[in-house]
C-alpha positions, 0 to 999 in steps of 0.5 A: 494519418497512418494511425487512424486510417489503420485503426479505420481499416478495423473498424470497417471490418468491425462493422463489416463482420455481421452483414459479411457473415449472413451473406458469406458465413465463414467465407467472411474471414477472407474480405475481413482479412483484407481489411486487415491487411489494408491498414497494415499497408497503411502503416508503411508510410509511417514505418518509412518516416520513423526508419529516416529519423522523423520523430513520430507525430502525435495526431490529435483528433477532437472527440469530447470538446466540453471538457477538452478531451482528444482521440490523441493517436501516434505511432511510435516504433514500439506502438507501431510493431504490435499494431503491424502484429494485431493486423497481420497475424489477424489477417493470418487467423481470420484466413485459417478461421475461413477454413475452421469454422463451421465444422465438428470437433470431440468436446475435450471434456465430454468426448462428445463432438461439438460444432464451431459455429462463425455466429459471433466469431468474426465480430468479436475478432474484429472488435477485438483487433480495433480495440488493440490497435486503439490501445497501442497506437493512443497517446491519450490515458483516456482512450489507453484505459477505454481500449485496456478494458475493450480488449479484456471484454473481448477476449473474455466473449471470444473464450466464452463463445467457444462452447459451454465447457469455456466459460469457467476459463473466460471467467477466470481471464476476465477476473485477472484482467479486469482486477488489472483495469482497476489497477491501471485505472488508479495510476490514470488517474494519479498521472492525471492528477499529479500531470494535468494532462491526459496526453501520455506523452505530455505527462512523461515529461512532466518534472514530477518523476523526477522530484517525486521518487515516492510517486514515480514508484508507485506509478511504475509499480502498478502499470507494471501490475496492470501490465503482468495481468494482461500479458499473462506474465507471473505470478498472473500467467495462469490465465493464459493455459486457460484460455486455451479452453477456446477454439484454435483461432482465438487461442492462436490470436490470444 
C-alpha cells in the first residue's frame, strides 16, 4: 500500500494546487509541501521491509477490466529512491517557491524586469511530481509510457510558463523528449508482443531475452535512447542548459 498512499499524497496535492492558490497564493507551497512530504513518510514502512530482506510486493490495482489492464504499483529499492527524491526534494522547492514567487526579477534577454506570477506554477509541479512517482513506482508498460509522457508534458508547461523568452527552450526539451516517447513506446509494445504481458516485471522473466539476442538488443538499445532523452544524457544532453531558461524552482526540480 506505501505506493499508492504516496502516489495518493501527489494527487491530493494536484488537485489541492488551484482552490490553495486562490486562497493562499503563493503561501500554498507550504500545505502542498506537507503532502509532499506525507507520502514520503508513507514510504517508510516500505523502505523498512525491503532493508529486512522482504522481496518487494507488486500491488495490482483493476483499472480497465475489459481488456485486463492493471494499475500494477511496486516499490522496489531503485523505484523507491527517486520516488523519496521526487518528494523531498519537491517539498524543499514548493517551500523555496513560497518565497520566490510573486516577485520582479531582470528579464535575461531584454534587461527588463518581469514578475514571477504562482498562476499555474503549484499546479504544474504537483502534476508534475505525481506523474513521476507514476513512473518510477509501476510495474505496469502501460502506466510507465502514460507517465513517461505526462512528465515531458509537464516540464515542457512548467519551462514555457516561466515567461515568453522560455518557450523556445520548452520547445526544444519537449521535442527530444517526446521523440524519446516514441521511442520508448515502440520497445512497449515489441515487449508486449513478444511477452503477452504488460507487467514490467513478468515480462523480464520472460525466456525470450534469452533465446532471442537479436531482439534483446534492440530492446535494450531503444530504452536505453528513450532513457538518454529524458535524463539529458549525451549526445541529447542540450536540453537540460535550456530549460534553465526557466524560473529557479523548476530549473532547480528539472
Amino acid at each position: 500500500m506505501s505506493p499508492l498512499l504516496a502516489i495518493a499524497a501527489a494527487g491530493l496535492a494536484t488537485a489541492l494546487a488551484w482552490p490553495l492558490t486562490r486562497w493562499l497564493g503563493r503561501g500554498a507551497g507550504w500545505p502542498l509541501a506537507a503532502l509532499y512530504l506525507l507520502g514520503a513518510v508513507a514510504l517508510l514502512p516500505q523502505i523498512s521491509l525491503l532493508g529486512s530482506g522482504s522481496p518487494a510486493r507488486v500491488l495490482h490495482l483493476p483499472w480497465v477490466p475489459a481488456r485486463g489492464w492493471t494499475l500494477d504499483l511496486v516499490a522496489d529499492p531503485t523505484g523507491l529512491l527517486f520516488a523519496m527524491l521526487a518528494l523531498v526534494i519537491g517539498a524543499i522547492v514548493l517551500i523555496y517557491s513560497s518565497s520566490y514567487l510573486d516577485r520582479t526579477i531582470p528579464d535575461a534577454a531584454t534587461g527588463v524586469g518581469r514578475r514571477i506570477q504562482h498562476y499555474g506554477f503549484f499546479q504544474l509541479m504537483t502534476l508534475f511530481t505525481v506523474s513521476m512517482l507514476g513512473l518510477v513506482l509501476t510495474d505496469s508498460l502501460v502506466l510507465l509510457f502514460i507517465c513517461w509522457e505526462l512528465t515531458s508534458l509537464a516540464s515542457f508547461a512548467l519551462i514555457a510558463n516561466s515567461g515568453r523568452t522560455a518557450f523556445p527552450a520548452a520547445l526544444r526539451t519537449l521535442t527530444v523528449t517526446f521523440v524519446g516517447g516514441l521511442v520508448l513506446l515502440a520497445a512497449v509494445v515489441a515487449i508486449w508482443l513478444r511477452t503477452g504481458t504488460t507487467s514490467i516485471s513478468q515480462a523480464l522473466a520472460h525466456e525470450v531475452w534469452a533465446t532471442d539476442p537479436g531482439f534483446t538488443v534492440a530492446v535494450a538499445v531503444a530504452v536505453a535512447v528513450a532513457a538518454f532523452t529524458k535524463s539529458a544524457q549525451f549526445p541529447f544532453h542540450f536540453w537540460l542548459p535550456d530549460a534553465m531558461a526557466a524560473t529557479t524552482p523548476v530549473s532547480a526540480y528539472l
